[in-house]
C-alpha positions, 0 to 999 in steps of 0.5 A: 046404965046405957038404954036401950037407944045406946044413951047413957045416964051418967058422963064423966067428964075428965078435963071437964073444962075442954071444948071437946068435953061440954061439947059431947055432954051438950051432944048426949044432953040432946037425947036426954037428962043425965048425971055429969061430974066435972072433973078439973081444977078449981077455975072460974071456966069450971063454975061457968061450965057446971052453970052452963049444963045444968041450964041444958038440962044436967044435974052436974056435981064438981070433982077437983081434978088435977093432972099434977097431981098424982094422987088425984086421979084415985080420989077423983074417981071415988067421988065420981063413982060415989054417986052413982055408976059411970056409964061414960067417961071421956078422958080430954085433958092435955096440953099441946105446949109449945115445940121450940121451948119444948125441945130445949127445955127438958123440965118442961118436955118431962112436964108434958110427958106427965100430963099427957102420958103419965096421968092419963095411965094412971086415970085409965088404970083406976077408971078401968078397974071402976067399970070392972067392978060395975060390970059396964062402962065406956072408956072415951080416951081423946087422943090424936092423929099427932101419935101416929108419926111423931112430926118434927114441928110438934114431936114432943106432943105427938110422942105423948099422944103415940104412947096415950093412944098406945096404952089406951088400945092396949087396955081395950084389949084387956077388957075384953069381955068384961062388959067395958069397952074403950073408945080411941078418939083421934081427931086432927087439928081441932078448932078449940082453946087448945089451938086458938091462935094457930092457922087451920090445918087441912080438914080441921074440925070443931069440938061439936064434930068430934062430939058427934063422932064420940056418940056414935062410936060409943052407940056402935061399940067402935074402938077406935074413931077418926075426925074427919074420918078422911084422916085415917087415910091420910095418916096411913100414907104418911106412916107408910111414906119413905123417912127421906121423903117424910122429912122434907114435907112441911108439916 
């Protein structure tokens, strides 16, 4: 359960292998010990991970996790849940992929569309019926500023981030009162193994601030954070500017 001082005692962590994910479990390890499941593919980052935070002071047990698959997300959660109730779990998996293959190869933009979309429905839809039956629980469900206008330099991911966050809020809704809540994160350009390579974007942040931003927002009952807190404002005025203007601007 969360305490009293809105810590939990157990994390799962869904794309347990991100920046963003061992840095909220590094963040909530802090406040104090607690169970977290790691759930990802079977690699090398993960052993290193589980090696890492059990050194921080967590007692960490491993779930195969993979996106590709659309059974996993059923077994996955079963074994997270087999050992105990799960206070939170941050859904951080996805992939950006690259726009010029993207736009003309449509295996690989139904690829992205599975990873970012399809699985992350499917994982929410069995995640929130398990913290339906527990009575409690928290949803943390990354998505990004990406989804709030589809940009012609990356309108295949962001249209996979616009329906995530779409479903997401809409499932928060529906677990009105039921003692669950769901947590929309939506950072923008995010220095991580996701990004790396790629020039900085204005007001970029780091794995460590959206963490922050994670356990504040889950200690508040917020349902929707951004990172930096400027980008809502931003995104607001590019939702609203005019498409003839939109299209000329170098984003």
């Amino acid at each position: 359960m969360i305490d009293a001082l809105g810590s939990p005692g157990s994390l799962l962590l869904v794309g347990g292998t991100s920046d963003i994910a061992v840095a909220t479990a590094r963040r909530y390890l802090q406040e104090r010990p607690l169970r977290v499941v790691l759930a990802a593919r079977d690699t090398p980052r993960r052993a290193t991970v589980a090696d890492e935070l059990r050194a921080a002071g967590a007692t960490v047990e491993v779930v195969d996790f993979d996106a590709d698959d659309a059974s996993a997300p059923k077994r996955m959660v079963a074994e997270a849940a087999a050992g105990g109730d799960i206070d939170v779990a941050v859904i951080a998996f996805g992939q950006l992929g690259d726009q010029e293959q993207l736009a003309g190869d449509p295996d690989a933009a139904a690829a992205l569309g599975r990873v970012n979309y399809v699985a992350p429905v499917a994982v929410g839809t069995v995640l929130a019926a398990q913290l339906r039956a527990q009575g409690h629980g928290v949803v943390v469900a990354l998505s990004s500023v990406a989804g709030e206008r589809a940009r012609a330099s990356n309108f295949v991911y962001g249209s996979t981030k616009a329906g995530f966050d779409a479903f997401f809020s809409g499932l928060a809704d529906s677990l009105a009162g039921t003692g669950v809540s769901v947590l929309v994160v939506r950072p923008g350009f995010v220095k991580s193994k996701m990004t790396e390579g790629l020039a900085d974007a204005p007001l970029a942040t780091t794995p460590e601030a959206v963490a922050e931003a994670i356990v504040t927002g889950v200690r508040k009952g917020r349902h929707t954070v951004w990172v930096p807190g400027a980008m809502r404002f931003v995104m607001s005025g590019l939702r609203h500017t005019p498409r003839a203007i939109f299209r000329k601007l170098p984003i």
